[in-house]
N, C-alpha and C positions, 0 to 999 in steps of 0.2 A: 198296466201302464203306469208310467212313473211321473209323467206330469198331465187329458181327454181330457171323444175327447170323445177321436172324435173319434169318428166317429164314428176317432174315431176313431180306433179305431181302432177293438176291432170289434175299431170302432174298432175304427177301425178298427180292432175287433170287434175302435173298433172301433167301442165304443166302448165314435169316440167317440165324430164324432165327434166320437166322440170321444190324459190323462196321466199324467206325470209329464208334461213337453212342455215347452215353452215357445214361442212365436218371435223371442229376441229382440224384445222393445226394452226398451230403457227404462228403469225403474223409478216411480215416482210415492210421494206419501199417498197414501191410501182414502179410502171411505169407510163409512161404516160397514160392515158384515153385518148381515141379520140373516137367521133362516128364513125359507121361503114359504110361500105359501102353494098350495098344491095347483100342477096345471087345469084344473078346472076352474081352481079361482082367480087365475092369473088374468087382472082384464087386460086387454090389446094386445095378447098374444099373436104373434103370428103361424101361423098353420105351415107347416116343409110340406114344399114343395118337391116331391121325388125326384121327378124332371131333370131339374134344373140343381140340384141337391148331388154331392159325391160324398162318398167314403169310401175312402184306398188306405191298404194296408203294403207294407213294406218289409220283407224278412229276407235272412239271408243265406244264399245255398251254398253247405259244402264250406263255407268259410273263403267264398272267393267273389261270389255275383250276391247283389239283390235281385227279388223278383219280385214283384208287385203284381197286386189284386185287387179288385172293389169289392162292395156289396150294393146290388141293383137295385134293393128296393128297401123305403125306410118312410117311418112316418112321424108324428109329434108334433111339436109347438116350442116356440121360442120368445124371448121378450128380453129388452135389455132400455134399462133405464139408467140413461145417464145422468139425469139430476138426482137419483137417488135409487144406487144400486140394488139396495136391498129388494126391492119391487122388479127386478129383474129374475129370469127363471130360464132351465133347459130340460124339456125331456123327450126325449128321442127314442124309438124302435127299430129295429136294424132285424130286418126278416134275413138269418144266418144261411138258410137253402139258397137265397138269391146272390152266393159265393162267383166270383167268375174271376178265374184266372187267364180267359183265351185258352182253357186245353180243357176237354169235357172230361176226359179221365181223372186229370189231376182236382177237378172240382166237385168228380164222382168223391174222388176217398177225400176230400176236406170235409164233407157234408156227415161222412160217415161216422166210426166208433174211433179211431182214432185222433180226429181232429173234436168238430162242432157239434156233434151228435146229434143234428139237428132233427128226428122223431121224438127225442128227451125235451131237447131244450132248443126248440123253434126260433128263441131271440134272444137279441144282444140289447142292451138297454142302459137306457144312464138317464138320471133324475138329481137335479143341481140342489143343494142343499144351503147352497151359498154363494150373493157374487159380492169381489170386494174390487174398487176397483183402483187397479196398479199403475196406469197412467192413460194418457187419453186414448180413447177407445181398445184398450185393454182389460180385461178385467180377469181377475183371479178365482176359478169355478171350482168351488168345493161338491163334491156329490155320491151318489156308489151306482158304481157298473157291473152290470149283472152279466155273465157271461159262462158258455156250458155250466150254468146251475150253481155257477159260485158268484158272492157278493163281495165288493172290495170297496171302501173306501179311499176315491183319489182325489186331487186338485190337479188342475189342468186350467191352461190358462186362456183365454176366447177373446179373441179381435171382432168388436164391431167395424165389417166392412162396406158397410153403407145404407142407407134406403133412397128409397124414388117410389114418384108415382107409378103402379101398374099400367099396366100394354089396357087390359081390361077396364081399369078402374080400379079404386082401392090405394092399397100400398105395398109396398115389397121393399122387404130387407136379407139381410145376408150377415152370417158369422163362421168366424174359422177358427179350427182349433188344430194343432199339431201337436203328438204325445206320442210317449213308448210306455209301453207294458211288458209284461215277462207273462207269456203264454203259461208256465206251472204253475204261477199265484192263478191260473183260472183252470187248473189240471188238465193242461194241454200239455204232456210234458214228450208227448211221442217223439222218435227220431230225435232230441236234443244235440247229438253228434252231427248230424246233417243239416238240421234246419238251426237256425240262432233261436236263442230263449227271447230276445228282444223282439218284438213285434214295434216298428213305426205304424202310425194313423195320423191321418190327416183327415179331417170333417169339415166339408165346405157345405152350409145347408144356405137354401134361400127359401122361405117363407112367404107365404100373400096373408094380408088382412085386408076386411073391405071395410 
């Protein structure tokens, strides 16, 4: 992925998600960058919600159509501070079998040896290393996404898209990322004639804290 995030993607690979994409806001001077601190120590994280949480992937057949995918199940924590980015954090898990195209055969062979290989490598992952932020409610996520058993290094760029009070109580927020990656930087390089090396993601998570 060339800008995750998300989630995606893929995540969307992924994940993204959750990386290399951008969301198309207007560029403003920045904040500080700092590394993060790991998500256990991140306080008022907020916990994704799967539910209510997407990661769609987007590739292209034969050089004529998109066709687009999700991943149904994913988990993590989130945190975005806008008085001071640096105390901001993302990391996401993207269970890769939970693949669903709407066609059970073609999500048979994605799961398999030439796509995900997901009995090797069960999950797609992304852990933020850095937020900076690019203008309001944008910020610039530096991180590495772990994907069939390879590590990459991306920046992907994350829209804080709102909070509110919980239905339950609590709080609930939301972020989105939109990013492409090149499925052979993660040696997915099957069918490259048929399928595009570009994979789009899109990672829309929403999050509870109580």
């Amino acid at each position: 992925m060339k800008k995750f995030a998300a989630i995606g993607a893929l995540v969307v690979l992924a994940g993204g998600v959750m990386v290399a994409g951008g969301m198309g806001r207007n560029s403003e001077s920045t904040a500080t960058t700092t590394v993060l601190a790991t998500t256990s120590q991140a306080a008022g994280a907020f916990e994704i919600d799967a539910v209510h949480s997407t990661v769609i992937f987007r590739i292209k057949h034969q050089n004529v159509a998109f066709n687009y995918g999700r991943f149904n199940k994913m988990s993590g924590s989130f945190h975005i501070d806008a008085a001071d980015p640096s105390k901001s954090m993302l990391d996401i898990t993207v269970d890769a079998a939970s693949v669903d195209t709407a066609n059970t055969g073609r999500d048979k062979h994605l799961t398999g040896s030439d796509f995900f290989s997901v009995k090797e490598y069960p999950t797609i992952t992304f852990k933020s290393s850095s937020f900076t932020k690019k203008s309001e409610g944008v910020y610039t996520v530096a991180g590495k996404l772990t994907c069939h058993g390879k590590s990459k290094d991306i920046t992907v760029e994350v829209a804080d898209t709102g909070k509110a009070p919980g239905m339950k109580g609590g709080e609930v927020a939301g972020i989105e990322s939109t990013f492409t990656i090149k499925r052979s930087e993660f040696g997915m390089d099957y069918m490259l004639k048929g399928l595009s090396d570009d994979v789009t993601l899109t990672v829309a998570l929403e999050g509870t804290r109580k």
